[in-house]
SELO-589217 format. One record per residue: residue in three letters; x, y negated, z of N, C-alpha, C in turn. Coordinates in steps of 0.02 Angstrom, whole numbers, always signed. Layout:
SELO-589217
ALA|X|Y|Z|X|Y|Z|X|Y|Z
...
end
This chain:
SELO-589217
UNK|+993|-401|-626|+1013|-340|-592|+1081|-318|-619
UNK|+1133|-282|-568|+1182|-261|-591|+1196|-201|-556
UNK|+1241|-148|-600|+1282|-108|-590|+1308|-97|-531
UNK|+1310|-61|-463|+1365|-79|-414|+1406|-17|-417
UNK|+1476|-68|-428|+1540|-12|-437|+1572|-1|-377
UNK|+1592|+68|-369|+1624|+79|-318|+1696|+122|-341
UNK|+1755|+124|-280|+1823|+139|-305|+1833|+191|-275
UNK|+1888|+223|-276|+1909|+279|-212|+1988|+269|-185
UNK|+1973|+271|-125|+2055|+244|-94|+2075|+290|-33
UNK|+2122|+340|-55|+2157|+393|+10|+2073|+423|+22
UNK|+2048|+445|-24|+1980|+490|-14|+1911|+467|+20
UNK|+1932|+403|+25|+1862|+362|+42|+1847|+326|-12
UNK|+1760|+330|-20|+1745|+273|-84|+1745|+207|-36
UNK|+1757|+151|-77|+1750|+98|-65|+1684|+55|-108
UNK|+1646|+5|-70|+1620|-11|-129|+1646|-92|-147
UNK|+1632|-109|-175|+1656|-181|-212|+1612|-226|-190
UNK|+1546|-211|-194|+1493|-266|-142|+1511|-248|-71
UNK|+1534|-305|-38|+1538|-289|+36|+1486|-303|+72
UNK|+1411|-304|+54|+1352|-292|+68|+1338|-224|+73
UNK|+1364|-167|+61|+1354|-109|+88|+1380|-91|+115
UNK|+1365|-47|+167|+1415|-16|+224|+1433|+44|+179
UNK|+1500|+42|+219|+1545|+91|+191|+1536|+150|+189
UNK|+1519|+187|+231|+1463|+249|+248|+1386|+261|+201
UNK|+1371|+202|+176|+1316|+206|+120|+1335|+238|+78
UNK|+1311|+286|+24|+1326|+319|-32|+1250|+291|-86
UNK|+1288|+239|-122|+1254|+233|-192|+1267|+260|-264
UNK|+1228|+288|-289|+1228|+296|-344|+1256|+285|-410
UNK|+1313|+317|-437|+1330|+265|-497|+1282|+243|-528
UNK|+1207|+280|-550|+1188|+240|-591|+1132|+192|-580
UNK|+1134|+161|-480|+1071|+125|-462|+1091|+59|-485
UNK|+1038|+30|-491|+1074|-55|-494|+1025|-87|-448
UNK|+1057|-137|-432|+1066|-175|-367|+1074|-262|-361
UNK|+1024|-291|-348|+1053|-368|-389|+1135|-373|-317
UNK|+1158|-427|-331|+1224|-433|-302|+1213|-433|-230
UNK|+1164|-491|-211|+1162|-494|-130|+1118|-436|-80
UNK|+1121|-383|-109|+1071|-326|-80|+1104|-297|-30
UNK|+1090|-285|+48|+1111|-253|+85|+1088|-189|+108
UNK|+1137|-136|+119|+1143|-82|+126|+1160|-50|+189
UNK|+1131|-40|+257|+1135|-9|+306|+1189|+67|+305
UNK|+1202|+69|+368|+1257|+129|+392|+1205|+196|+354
UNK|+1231|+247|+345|+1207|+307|+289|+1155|+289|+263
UNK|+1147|+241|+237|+1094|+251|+166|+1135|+289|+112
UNK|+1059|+318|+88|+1071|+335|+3|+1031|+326|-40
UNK|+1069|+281|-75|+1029|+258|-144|+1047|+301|-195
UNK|+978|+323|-231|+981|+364|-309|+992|+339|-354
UNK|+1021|+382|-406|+1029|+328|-477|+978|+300|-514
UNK|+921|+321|-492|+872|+281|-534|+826|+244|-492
UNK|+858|+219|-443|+852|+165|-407|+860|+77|-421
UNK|+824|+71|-433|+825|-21|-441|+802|-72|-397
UNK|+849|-116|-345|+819|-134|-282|+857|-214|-304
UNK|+809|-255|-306|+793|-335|-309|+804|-380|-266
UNK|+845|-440|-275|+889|-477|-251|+859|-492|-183
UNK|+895|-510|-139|+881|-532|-45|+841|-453|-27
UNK|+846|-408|-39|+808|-351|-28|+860|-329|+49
UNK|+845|-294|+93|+884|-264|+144|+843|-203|+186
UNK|+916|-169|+146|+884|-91|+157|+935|-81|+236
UNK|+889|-49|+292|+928|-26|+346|+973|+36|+349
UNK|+983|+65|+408|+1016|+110|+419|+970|+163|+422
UNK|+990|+229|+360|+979|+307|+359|+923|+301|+344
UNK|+924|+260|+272|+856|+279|+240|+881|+296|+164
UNK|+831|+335|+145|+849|+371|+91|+799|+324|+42
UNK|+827|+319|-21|+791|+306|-70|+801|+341|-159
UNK|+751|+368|-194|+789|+406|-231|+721|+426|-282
UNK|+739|+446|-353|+680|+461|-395|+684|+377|-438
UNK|+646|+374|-471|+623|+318|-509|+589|+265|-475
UNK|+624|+234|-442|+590|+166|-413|+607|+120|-415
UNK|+554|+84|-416|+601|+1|-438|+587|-35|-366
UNK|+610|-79|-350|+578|-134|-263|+614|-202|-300
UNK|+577|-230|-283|+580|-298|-305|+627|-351|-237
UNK|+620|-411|-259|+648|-467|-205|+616|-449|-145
UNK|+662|-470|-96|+656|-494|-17|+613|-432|+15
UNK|+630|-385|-7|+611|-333|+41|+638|-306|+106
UNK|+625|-293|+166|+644|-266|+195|+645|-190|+218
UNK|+682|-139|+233|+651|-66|+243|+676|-49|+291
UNK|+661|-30|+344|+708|-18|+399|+734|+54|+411
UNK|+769|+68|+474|+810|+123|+487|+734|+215|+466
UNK|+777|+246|+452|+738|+326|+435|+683|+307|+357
UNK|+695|+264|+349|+635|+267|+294|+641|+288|+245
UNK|+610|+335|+215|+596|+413|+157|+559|+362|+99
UNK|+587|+357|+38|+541|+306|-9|+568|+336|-74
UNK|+510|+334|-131|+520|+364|-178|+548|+454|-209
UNK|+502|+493|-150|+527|+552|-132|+460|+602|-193
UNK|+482|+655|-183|+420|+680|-238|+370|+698|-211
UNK|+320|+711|-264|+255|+706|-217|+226|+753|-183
UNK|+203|+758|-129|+164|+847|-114|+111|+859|-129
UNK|+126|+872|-187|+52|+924|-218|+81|+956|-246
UNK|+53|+1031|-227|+53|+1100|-279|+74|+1093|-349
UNK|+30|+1043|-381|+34|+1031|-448|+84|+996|-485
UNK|+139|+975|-428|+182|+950|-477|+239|+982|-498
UNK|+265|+965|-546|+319|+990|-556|+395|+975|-600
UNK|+408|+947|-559|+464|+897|-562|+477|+844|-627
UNK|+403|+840|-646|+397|+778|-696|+432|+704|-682
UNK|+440|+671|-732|+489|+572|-712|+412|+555|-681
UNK|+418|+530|-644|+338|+510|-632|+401|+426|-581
UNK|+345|+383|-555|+382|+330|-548|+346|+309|-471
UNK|+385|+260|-435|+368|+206|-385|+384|+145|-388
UNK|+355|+69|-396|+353|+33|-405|+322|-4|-314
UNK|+370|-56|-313|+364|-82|-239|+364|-164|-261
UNK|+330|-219|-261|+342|-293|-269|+402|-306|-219
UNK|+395|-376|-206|+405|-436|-170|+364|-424|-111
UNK|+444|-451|-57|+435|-488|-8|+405|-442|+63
UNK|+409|-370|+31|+357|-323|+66|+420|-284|+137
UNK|+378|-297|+211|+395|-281|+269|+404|-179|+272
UNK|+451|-143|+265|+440|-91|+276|+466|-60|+327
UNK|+438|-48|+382|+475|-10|+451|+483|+57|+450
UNK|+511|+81|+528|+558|+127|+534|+511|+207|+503
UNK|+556|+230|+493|+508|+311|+478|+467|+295|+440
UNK|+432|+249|+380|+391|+279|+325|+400|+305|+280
UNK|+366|+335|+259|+373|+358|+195|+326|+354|+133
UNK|+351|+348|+73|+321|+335|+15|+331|+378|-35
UNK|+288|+404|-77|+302|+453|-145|+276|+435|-169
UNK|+324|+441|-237|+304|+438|-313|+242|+486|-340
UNK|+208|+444|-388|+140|+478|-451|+156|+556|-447
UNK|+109|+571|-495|+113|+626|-501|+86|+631|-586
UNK|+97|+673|-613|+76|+650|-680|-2|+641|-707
UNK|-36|+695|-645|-107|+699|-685|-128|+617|-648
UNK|-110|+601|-594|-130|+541|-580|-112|+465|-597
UNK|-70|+472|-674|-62|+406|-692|+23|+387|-681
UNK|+68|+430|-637|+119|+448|-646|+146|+373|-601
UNK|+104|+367|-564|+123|+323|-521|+121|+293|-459
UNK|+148|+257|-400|+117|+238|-339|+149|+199|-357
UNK|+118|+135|-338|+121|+74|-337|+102|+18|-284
UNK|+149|-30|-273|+127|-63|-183|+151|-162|-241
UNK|+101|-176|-192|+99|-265|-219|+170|-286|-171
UNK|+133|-345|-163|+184|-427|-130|+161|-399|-69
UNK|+189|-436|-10|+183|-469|+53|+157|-420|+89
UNK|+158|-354|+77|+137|-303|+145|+191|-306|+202
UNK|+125|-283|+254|+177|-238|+330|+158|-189|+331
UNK|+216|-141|+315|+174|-69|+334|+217|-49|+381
UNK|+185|-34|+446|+229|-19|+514|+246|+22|+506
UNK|+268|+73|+563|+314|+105|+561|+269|+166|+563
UNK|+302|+228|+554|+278|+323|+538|+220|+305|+486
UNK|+204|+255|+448|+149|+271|+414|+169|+295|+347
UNK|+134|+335|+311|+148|+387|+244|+85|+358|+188
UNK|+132|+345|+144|+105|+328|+66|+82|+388|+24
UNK|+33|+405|-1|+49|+488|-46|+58|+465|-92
UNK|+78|+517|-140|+82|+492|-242|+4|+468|-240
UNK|+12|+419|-294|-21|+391|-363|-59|+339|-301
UNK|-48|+320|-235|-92|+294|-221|-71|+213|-225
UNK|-126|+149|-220|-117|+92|-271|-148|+44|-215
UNK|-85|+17|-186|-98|-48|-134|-85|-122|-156
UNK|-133|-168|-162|-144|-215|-185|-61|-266|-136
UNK|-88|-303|-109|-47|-381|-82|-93|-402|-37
UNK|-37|-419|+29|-70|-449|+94|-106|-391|+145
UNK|-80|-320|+146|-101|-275|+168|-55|-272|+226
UNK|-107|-248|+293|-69|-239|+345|-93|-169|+335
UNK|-62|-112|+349|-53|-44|+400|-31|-25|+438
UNK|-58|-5|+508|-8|-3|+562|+1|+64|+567
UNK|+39|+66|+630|+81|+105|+650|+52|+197|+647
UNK|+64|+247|+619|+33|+302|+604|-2|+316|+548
UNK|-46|+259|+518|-75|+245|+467|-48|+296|+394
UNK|-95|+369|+372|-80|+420|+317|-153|+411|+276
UNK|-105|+380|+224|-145|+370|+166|-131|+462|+108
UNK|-178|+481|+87|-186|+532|+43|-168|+520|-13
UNK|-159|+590|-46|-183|+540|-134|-218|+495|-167
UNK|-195|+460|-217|-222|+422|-254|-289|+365|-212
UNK|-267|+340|-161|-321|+302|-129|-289|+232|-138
UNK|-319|+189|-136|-335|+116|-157|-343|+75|-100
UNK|-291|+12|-104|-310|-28|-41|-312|-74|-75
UNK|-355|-112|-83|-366|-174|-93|-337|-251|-61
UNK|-327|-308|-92|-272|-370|-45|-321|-366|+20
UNK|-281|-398|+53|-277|-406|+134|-344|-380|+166
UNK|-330|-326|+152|-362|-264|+195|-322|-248|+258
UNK|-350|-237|+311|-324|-222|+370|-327|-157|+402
UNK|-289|-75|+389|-305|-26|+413|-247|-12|+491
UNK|-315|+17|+532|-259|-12|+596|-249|+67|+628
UNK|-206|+58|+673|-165|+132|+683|-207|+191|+686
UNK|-136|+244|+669|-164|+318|+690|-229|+315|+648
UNK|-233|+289|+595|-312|+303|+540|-282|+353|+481
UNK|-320|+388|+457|-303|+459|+387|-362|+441|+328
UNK|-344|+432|+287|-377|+393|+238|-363|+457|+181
UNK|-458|+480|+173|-443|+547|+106|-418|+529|+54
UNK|-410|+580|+16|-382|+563|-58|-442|+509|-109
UNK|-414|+473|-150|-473|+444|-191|-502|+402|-165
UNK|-507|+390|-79|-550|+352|-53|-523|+275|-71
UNK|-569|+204|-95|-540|+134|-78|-562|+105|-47
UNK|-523|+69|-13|-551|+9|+44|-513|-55|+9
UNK|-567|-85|+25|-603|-163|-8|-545|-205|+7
UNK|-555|-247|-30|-516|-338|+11|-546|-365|+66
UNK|-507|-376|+110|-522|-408|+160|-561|-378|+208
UNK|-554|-309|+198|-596|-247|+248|-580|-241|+304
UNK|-585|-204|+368|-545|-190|+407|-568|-110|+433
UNK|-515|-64|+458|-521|+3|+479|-496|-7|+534
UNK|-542|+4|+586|-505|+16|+660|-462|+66|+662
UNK|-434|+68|+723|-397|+116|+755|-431|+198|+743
UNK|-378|+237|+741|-382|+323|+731|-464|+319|+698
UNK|-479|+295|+642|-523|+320|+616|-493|+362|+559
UNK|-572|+403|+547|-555|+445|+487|-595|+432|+440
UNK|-579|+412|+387|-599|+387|+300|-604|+422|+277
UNK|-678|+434|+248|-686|+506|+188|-734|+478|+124
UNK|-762|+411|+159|-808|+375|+75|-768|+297|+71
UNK|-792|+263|+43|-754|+188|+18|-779|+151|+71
UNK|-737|+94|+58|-754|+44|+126|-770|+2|+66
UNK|-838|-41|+66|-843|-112|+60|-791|-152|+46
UNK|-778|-219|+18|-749|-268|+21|-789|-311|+108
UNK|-720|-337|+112|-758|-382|+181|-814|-353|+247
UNK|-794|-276|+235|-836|-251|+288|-766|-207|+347
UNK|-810|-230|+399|-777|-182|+464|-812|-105|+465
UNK|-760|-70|+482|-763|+21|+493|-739|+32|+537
UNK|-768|+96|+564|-719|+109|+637|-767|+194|+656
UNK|-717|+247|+682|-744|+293|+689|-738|+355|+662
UNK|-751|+403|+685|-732|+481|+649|-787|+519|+634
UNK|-809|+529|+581|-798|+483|+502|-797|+416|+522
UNK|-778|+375|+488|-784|+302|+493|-862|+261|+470
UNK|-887|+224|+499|-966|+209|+493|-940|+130|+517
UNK|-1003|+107|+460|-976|+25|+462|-1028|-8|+546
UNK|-968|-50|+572|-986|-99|+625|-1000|-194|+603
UNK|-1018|-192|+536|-1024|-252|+540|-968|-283|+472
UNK|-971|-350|+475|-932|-387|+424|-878|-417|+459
UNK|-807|-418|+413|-751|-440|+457|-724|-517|+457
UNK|-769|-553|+496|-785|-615|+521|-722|-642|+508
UNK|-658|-612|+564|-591|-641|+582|-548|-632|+515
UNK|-568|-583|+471|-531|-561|+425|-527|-633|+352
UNK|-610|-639|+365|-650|-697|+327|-620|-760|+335
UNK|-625|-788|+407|-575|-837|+400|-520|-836|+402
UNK|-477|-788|+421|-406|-782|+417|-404|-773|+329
UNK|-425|-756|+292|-414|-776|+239|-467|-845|+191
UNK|-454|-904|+208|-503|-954|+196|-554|-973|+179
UNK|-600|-880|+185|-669|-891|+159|-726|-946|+193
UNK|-751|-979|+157|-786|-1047|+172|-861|-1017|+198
UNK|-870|-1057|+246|-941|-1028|+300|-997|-1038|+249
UNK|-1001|-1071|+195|-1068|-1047|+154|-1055|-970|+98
UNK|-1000|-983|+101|-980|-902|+66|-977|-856|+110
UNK|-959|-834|+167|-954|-821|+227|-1062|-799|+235
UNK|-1082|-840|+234|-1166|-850|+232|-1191|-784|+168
UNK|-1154|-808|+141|-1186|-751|+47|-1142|-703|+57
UNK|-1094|-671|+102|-1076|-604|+99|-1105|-561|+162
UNK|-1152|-612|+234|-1159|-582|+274|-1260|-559|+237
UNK|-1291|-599|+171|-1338|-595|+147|-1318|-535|+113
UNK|-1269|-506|+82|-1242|-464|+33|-1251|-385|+100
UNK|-1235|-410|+138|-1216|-343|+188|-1287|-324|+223
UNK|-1336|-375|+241|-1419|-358|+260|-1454|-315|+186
UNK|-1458|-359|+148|-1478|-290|+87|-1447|-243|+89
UNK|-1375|-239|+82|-1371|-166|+78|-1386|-133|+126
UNK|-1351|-152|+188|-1348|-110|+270|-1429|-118|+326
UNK|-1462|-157|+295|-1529|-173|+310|-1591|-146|+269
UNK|-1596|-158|+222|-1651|-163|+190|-1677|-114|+181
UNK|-1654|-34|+196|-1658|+27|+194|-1681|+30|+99
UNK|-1659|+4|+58|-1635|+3|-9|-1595|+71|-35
UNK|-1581|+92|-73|-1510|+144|-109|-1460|+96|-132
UNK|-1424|+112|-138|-1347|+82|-173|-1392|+34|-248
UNK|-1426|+64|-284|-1441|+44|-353|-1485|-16|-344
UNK|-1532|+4|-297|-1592|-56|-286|-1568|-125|-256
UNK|-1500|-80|-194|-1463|-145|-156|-1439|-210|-211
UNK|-1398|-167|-257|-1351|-209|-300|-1393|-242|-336
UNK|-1453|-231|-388|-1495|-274|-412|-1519|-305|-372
UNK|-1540|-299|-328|-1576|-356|-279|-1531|-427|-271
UNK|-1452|-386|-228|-1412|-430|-244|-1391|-483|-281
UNK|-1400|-430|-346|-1387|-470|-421|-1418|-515|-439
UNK|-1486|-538|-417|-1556|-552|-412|-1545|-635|-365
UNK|-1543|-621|-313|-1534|-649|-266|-1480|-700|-241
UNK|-1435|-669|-237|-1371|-692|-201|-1337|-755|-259
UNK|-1310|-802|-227|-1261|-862|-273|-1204|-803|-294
UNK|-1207|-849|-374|-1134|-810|-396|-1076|-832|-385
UNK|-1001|-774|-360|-955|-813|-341|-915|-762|-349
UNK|-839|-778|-363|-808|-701|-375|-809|-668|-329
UNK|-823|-664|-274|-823|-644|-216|-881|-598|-217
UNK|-933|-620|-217|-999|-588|-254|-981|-537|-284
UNK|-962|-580|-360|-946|-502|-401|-898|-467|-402
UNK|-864|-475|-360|-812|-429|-316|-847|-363|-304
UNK|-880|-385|-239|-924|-339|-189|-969|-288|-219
UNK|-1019|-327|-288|-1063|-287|-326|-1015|-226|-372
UNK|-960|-269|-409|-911|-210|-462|-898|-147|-415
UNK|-863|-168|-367|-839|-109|-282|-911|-80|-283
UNK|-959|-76|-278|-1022|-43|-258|-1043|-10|-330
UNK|-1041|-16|-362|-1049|+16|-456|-1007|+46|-452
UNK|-937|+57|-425|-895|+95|-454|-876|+152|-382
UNK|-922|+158|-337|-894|+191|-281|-928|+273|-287
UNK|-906|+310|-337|-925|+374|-349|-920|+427|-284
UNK|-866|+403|-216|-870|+439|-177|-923|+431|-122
UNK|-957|+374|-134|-1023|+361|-101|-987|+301|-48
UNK|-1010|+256|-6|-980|+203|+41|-994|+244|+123
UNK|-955|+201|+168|-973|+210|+243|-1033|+167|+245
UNK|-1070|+203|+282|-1130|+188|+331|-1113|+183|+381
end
């Protein structure tokens, strides 16, 4: 990562990387690996750190403590690393952290932690997050996540890898959804989603296991077999959460996948969709 210097000539800055448009205003103190492009009015903050092949569009703001890694894209209007809205903060360093390789379209927005929550939001590798959808502080998205278009995540909520939440959905604070889950359209999320289960609905109430999700990510039809056995105890057996999981535990072949699903069910204090 480096420094990008800029000059001033007859009252215009110039910058020295001719990867930014001239109309961009960066930061003296962001750094920038060399080949990073910079769209018509962006503004980059000084405590901005944006990672090589990264390409930021036109009239997006970026600013606060964030780092973005390689090969990102962000497109035109996008609000990232902004502070957080809650009452409770108050203008603490709190941070945003963005990987690799991650798709970001027009109009989203993302905010930084907050302090009581760990002082952080954090996003993996290889997302799409379409366009108008909103990140809140401290909330913690794994890799291989699609969100579409409208898609408002709350505080501190959890997405797990290649989870699929699909438009116009509002996801409460605290709430997580699983790997390889899926949230239909304009639902509303107020308990955890499963790993590998489909939701859909206001509240959201589970429709089943996400078959397409399963093989689109190479789960093998006898594993595929022991997570649709995993989903009849729980969603069948008219069991509680405690009896489900031992039974499970009991029962079912072990596979990380398995103990994926059981850890997610031990640790879901906000209770799951039904």
């Amino acid at each position: 990562m480096i420094v990008l210097a800029a000059e001033k000539k007859k009252g215009k800055v110039l910058h020295m990387n001719q990867n930014i448009h001239e109309t961009a205003i960066v930061a003296d103190g962001a750094k920038l690996a060399k080949d990073v492009k910079i769209g018509p009015y962006s503004i980059i903050g000084e405590n901005v750190e944006i990672g090589e092949g990264s390409v930021i569009g036109p009239h997006v703001v970026i600013k606060g403590w964030t780092t973005i890694g390689k090969n990102n894209e962000i497109s035109h209007g996008a609000s990232i690393g902004f502070e957080p809205q809650d009452l409770k903060f108050n203008g603490e360093k709190t941070y945003l952290f963005i990987g690799d390789n991650n798709i970001i379209r027009e109009y989203v927005t993302i905010h930084r932690g907050t302090a009581d929550g760990g002082a952080e939001t954090r996003i993996g590798n290889d997302n799409l997050i379409m366009a108008y959808c909103h990140v809140a502080h401290d909330c913690h998205l794994g890799s291989n996540i699609v969100m579409s278009n409208g898609t408002n995540l709350a505080g501190h909520v959890t997405i797990e890898d290649s989870a699929v939440v699909s438009g116009m959905t509002g996801i409460h604070q605290f709430v997580r959804v699983g790997k390889m889950s899926m949230v239909g359209a304009h639902s509303k999320v107020v308990k955890d989603v499963p790993p590998y289960i489909l939701v859909d609905g206001h509240p959201a109430g589970v429709n089943g296991i996400n078959v397409v999700g399963l093989r689109r990510n190479g789960i093998s039809p006898e594993l595929r077999k022991e997570i649709k056995r995993a989903y009849k105890i729980l969603y069948r057996s008219k069991l509680n959460i405690a009896d489900a999981i031992e039974k499970m535990d009991q029962e079912l072949d072990a596979s990380q996948e398995i103990e994926h699903f059981l850890r997610f069910l031990r640790n879901a204090s906000r209770g799951i969709c039904r």
